[in-house]
C-alpha positions in Angstrom: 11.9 -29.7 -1.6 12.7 -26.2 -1.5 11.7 -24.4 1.7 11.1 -20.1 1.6 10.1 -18.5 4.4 8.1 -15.3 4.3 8.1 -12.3 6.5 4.6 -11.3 7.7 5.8 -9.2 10.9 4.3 -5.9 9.1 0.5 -8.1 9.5 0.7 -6.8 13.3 -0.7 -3.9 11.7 -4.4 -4.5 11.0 -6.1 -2.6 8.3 -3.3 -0.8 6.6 -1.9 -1.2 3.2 0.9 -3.6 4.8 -1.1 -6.4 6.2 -3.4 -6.4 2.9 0.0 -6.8 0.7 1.2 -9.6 3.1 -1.9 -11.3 3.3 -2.8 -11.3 -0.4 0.9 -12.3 -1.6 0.9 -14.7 0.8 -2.0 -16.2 -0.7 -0.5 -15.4 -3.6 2.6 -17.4 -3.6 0.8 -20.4 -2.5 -0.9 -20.3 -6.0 1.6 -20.1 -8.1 4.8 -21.8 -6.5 5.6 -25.1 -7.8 5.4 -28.6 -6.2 9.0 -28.4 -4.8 8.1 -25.7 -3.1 7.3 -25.1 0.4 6.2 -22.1 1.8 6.8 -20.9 5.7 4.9 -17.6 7.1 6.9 -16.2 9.8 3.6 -13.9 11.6 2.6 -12.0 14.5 2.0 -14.2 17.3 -2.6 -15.4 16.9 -2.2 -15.5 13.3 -0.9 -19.1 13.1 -2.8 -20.8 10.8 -3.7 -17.4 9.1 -2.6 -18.5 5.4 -4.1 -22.6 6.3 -3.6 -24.7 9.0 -1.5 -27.1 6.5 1.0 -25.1 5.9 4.3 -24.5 8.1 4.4 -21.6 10.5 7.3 -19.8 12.8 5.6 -17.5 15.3 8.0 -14.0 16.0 9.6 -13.9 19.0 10.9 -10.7 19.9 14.0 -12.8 21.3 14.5 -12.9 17.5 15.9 -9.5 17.5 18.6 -10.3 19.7 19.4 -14.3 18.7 17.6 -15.8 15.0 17.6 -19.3 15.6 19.4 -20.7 12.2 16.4 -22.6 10.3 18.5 -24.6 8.2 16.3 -26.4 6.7 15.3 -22.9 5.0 16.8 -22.0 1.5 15.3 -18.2 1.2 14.4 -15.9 3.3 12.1 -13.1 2.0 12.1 -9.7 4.5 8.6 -8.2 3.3 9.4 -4.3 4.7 12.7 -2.8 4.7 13.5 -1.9 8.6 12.6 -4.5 10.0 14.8 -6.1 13.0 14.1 -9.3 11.7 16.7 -11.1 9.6 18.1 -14.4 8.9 21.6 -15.2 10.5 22.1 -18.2 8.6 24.3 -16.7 6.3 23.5 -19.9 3.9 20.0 -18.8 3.9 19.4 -16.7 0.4 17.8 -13.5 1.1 15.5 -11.6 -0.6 14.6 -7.8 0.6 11.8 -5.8 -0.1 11.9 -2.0 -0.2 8.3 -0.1 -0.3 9.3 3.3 0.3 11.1 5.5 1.9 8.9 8.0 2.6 10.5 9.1 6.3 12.4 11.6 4.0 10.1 13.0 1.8 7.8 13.5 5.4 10.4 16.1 6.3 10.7 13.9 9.3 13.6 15.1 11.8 16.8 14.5 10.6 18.3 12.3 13.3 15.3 9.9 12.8 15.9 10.5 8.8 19.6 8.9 9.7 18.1 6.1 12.4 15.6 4.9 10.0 18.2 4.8 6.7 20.9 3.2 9.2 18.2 0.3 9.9 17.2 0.0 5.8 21.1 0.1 4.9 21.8 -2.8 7.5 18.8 -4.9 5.7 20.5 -4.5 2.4 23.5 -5.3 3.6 22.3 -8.8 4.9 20.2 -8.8 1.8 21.4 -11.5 -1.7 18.9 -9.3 -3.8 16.7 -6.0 -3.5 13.3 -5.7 -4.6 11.5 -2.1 -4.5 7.6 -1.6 -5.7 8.3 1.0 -8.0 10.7 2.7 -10.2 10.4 6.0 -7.6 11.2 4.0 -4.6 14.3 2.3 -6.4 15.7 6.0 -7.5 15.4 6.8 -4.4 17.4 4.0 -2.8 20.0 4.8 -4.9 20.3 8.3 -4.5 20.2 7.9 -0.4 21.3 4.5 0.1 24.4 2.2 -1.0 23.1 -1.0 -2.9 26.5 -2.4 -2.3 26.6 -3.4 -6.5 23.7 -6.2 -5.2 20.9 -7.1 -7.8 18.0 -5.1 -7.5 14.5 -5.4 -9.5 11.3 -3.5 -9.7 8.5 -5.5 -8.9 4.9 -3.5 -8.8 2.7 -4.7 -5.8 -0.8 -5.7 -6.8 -3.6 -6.0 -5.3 -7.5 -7.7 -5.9 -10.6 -5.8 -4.5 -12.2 -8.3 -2.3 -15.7 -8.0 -4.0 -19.5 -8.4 -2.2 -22.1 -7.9 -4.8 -24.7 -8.7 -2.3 -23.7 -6.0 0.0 -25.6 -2.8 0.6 -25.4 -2.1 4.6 -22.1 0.3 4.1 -20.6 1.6 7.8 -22.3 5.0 7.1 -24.7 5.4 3.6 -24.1 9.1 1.9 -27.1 10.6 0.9 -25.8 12.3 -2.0 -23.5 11.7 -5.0 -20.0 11.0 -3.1 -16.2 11.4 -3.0 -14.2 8.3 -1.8 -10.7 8.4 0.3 -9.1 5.5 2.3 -5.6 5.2 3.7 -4.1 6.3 7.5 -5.7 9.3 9.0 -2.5 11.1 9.4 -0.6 14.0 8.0 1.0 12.1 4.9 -2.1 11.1 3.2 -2.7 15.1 3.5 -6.6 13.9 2.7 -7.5 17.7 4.6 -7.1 19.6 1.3 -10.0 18.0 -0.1 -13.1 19.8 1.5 -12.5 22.1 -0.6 -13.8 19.7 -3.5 -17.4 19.8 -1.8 -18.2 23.7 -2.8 -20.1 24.5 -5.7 -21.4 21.4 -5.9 -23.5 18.4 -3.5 -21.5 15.9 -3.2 -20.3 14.0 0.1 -16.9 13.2 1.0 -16.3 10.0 2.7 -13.1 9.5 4.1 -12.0 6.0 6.1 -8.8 4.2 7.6 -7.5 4.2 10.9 -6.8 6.8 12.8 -3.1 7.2 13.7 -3.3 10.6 14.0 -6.4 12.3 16.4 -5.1 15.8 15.6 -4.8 15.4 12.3 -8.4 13.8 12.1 -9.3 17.4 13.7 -7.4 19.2 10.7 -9.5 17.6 8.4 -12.8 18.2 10.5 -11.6 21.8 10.6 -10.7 22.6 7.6 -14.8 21.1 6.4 -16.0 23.6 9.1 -13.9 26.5 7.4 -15.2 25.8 3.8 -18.9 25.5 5.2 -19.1 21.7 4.4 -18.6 20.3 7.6 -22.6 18.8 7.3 -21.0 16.2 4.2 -17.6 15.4 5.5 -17.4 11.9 7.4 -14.3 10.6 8.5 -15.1 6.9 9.3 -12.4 5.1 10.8 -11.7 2.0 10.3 -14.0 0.0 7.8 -14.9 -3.5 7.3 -13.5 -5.2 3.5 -17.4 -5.1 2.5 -17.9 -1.0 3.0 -14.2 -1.1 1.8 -16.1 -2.6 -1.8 -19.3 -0.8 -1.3 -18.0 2.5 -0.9 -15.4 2.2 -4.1 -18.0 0.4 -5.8 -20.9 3.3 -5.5 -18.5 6.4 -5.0 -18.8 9.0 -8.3 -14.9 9.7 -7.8 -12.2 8.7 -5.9 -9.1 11.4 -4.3 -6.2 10.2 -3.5 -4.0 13.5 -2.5 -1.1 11.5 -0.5 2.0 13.3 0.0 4.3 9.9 0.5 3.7 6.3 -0.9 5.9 3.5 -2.6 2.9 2.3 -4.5 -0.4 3.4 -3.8 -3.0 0.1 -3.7 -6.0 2.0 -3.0 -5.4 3.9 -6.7 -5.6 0.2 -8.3 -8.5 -1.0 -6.1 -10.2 2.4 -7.5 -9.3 1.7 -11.3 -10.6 -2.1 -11.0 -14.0 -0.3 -10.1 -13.8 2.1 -13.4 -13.9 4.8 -10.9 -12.2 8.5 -11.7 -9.4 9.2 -9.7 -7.6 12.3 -8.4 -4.2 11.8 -7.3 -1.2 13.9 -5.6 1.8 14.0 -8.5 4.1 13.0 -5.8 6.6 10.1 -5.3 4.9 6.9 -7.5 1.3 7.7 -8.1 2.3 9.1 -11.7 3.9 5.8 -12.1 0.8 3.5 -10.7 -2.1 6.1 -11.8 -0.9 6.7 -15.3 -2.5 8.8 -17.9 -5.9 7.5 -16.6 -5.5 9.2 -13.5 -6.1 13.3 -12.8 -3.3 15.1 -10.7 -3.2 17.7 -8.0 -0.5 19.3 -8.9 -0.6 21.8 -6.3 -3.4 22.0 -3.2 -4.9 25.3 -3.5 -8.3 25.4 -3.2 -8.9 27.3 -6.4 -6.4 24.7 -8.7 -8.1 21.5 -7.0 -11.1 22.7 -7.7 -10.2 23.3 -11.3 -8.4 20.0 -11.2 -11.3 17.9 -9.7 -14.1 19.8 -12.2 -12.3 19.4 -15.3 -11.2 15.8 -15.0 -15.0 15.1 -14.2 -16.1 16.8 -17.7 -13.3 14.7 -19.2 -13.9 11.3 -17.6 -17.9 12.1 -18.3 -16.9 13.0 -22.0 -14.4 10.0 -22.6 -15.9 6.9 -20.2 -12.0 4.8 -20.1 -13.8 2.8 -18.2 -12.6 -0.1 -19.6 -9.0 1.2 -20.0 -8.9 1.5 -16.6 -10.0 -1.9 -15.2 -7.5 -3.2 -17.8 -5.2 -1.0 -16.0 -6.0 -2.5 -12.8 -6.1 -6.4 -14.2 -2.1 -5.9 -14.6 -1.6 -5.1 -11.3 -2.3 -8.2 -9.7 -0.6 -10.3 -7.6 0.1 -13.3 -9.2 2.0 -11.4 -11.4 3.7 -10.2 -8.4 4.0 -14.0 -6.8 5.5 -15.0 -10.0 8.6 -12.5 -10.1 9.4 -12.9 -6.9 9.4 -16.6 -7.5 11.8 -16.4 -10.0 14.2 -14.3 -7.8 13.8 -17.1 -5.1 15.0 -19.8 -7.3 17.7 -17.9 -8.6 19.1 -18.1 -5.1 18.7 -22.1 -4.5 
């Protein structure tokens, strides 16, 4: 039997992209591993049992930071984000590292915790038998800030499954008009207050949900609807429960996605799986998840995204790649995901 352990520390964070990627590729490798195969969750302490109660489970101790007990019984190790203070100290134990961005840099973030933060990332790889990033960007970018010490490294593309509720219809808030759909972090990164603008000349809403990590910034974006006189259909929401998640991608008329910093970008494949235009930033990897399906903000202007946003609607309504796009979406899925990593797992037995 071949025992692999994975890293769900990064669940601890509730509704963010992170714990959806842990807890649908956790799920994920359970499908598709073989029968010699024997998967561990190391979690948050109260989700024991998250992934089934059959299955084996090591709770995180922050005592772990200081002394890793050895698990020897434990052939790979997979690290599922890439500063985290949790590693194996077996040094028997393979080790498998994913990278999903490295967006501290390209948030202009001070440049002593620019340093910190690489220090912590370079220390993972360093421990690490084999490197996995989520996109091409992200693995450009480790090479050009970090030293890969001449270890394997693959690109592996996250995917992700809309969790689907056809029966649905009581959203957290029901727009009243035609609406615009954003989710991620409230916070300056997903730069989601350049998009009022998007609301003049026309009626649409904009509905905008995610947890707030950032109260000021949620102001920004209240502000900036006040100062283009569409305060009335801006709602920032919040956190949002996986059924208004589906309803609100399912019934939107477009979906904007103007983030400044991401490794992936699941939201932009949830969006495509629903046949749903979408309007991305051109920065870091949402060229290379959006594709030529997507639109792109290539600047945030008022005047170009409103150019941007009116002319990709005449196009999408003109050229209906509806189905282009949920094929799109179909090869971003996890199992696909499951099964690569797999095969990196057992090259390390």
């Amino acid at each position: 039997m071949h025992h692999i352990l994975f890293d769900c520390e990064t669940m601890k964070y509730a509704n963010t992209g992170l714990y959806e990627y842990c807890k649908q590729f956790g799920h994920a490798l359970l499908r598709n591993k073989a029968d010699d195969e024997k998967i561990t969750y190391y979690v948050p302490p109260g989700l024991k049992g998250f992934f089934g109660v059959e299955h084996q489970y090591i709770t995180i101790n922050k005592l772990h930071r200081l002394i890793m007990p050895s698990f020897s019984y434990l052939d790979v190790w997979h690290t599922s984000f890439q500063s985290t203070h949790y590693r194996p100290s077996n040094k028997n134990i393979g080790h498998v590292l994913t990278i999903h961005d490295l967006n501290f840099i390209h948030e202009k973030k001070n440049p002593k915790k620019v340093a910190s933060f690489l220090k912590k990332v370079q220390k993972n790889i360093d421990r690490a038998d084999h490197v996995v990033t989520i996109s091409k960007f992200v693995l450009e970018d480790v090479k050009r800030h970090l030293d890969l010490r001449n270890k394997p490294a693959s690109v592996i593309y996250n995917g992700g499954v809309l969790e689907t509720f056809p029966d649905f219809d009581a959203p957290d808030y029901r727009p009243q008009r035609p609406f615009i759909f954003n989710i991620g972090s409230i916070d300056a990164k997903k730069n989601a207050h350049v998009l009022p603008p998007l609301l003049q000349g026309n009626d649409y809403e904009l509905v905008i949900a995610g947890p707030v990590f950032d109260e000021e910034y949620k102001n920004k974006i209240l502000s900036a609807a006040e100062q283009y006189g569409v305060a009335d259909r801006v709602k920032v929401l919040g956190s949002i429960s996986n059924k208004s998640r589906y309803w609100y991608y399912h019934h939107c008329t477009a979906f904007a996605f103007p983030s400044l910093a991401e490794g992936f970008g699941l939201p932009v494949v949830e969006a495509l799986s629903e046949g749903k235009p979408c309007f991305l930033s051109d920065r870091t990897s949402l060229p290379e998840v959006g594709g030529p399906l997507c639109y792109y903000f290539h600047e945030f202007t008022d005047t170009v995204m409103q150019k941007t946003f009116t002319e990709g609607m005449a196009h999408f309504n003109a050229t209906q790649p509806i189905a282009a796009m949920k094929e799109r979406a179909a090869s971003l899925n996890l199992d696909n995901t499951a099964k690569h990593y797999l095969q990196i797992y057992r090259g390390l037995y």
